[in-house]
C-alpha positions as CSV (number, residue, x, y, z in Angstrom):
1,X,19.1,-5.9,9.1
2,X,20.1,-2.9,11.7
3,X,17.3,-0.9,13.5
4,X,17.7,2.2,11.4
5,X,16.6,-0.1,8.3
6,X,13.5,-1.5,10.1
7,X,12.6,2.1,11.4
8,X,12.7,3.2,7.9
9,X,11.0,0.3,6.2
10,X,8.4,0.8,8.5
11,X,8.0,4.6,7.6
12,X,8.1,3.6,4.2
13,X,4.8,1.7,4.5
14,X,3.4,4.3,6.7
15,X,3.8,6.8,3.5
16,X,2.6,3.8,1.1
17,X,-0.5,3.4,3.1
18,X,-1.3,7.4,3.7
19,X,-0.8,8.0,-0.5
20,X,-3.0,5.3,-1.2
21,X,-5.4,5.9,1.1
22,X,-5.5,9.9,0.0
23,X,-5.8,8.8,-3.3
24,X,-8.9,7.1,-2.4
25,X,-10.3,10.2,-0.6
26,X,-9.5,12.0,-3.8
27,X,-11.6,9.6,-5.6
28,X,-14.4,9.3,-3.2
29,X,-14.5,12.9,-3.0
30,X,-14.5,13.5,-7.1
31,X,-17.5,10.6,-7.2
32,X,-19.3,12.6,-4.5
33,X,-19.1,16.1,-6.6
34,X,-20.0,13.8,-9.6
35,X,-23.1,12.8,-7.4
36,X,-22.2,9.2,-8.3
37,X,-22.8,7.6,-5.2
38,X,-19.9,4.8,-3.9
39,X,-21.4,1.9,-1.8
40,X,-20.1,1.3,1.3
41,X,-18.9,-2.5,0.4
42,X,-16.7,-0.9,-2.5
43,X,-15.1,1.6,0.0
44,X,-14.5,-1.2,2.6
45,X,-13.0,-3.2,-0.1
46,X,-10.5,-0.4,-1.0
47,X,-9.4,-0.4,2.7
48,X,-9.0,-3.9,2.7
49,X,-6.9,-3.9,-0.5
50,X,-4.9,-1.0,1.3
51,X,-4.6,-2.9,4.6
52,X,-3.2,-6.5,2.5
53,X,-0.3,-4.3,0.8
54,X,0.4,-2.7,3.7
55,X,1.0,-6.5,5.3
56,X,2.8,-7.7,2.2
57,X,5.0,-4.7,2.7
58,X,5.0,-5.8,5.8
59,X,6.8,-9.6,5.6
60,X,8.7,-8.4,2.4
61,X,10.6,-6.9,5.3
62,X,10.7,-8.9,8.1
63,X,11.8,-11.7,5.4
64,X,13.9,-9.5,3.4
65,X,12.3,-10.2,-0.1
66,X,11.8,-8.0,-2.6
67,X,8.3,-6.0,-2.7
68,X,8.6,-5.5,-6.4
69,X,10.6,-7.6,-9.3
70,X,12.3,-5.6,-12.0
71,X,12.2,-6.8,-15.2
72,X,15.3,-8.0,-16.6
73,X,16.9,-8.4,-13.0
74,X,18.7,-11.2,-12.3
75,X,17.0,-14.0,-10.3
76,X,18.8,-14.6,-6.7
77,X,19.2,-18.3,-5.7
């Protein structure tokens, strides 16, 4: 794999990480003007989910694997 196709890997999970992490602000925030109150335990186990895509992402491309299947694809041996 060249350098240019690491570089943009890697900004490809930046942008994963910063949608999915804005989409939790966007949920937080809505539960906030709901005045339903999020525990801290939920919202540091969102992060944490966040944090183990972002590292499967990760060794998909260090390894060169997939990050997602398509159905109907044909399996590589």
């Amino acid at each position: 794999m060249s350098l240019s196709g690491i570089i943009l890997g890697v900004i490809n999970i930046a942008i994963v990480v910063a949608i999915l992490l804005l989409v939790g602000a966007i949920i937080l925030w809505f539960c906030n003007w709901m005045t339903f109150p999020v525990p801290d335990m939920v919202r540091k186990l969102y992060i944490a989910v966040v944090a183990l895509i972002a590292l499967y992402m990760l060794v998909a491309l260090i390894f060169g694997i997939p990050t997602i299947r398509m159905v109907g694809a044909p399996m590589l041996r």
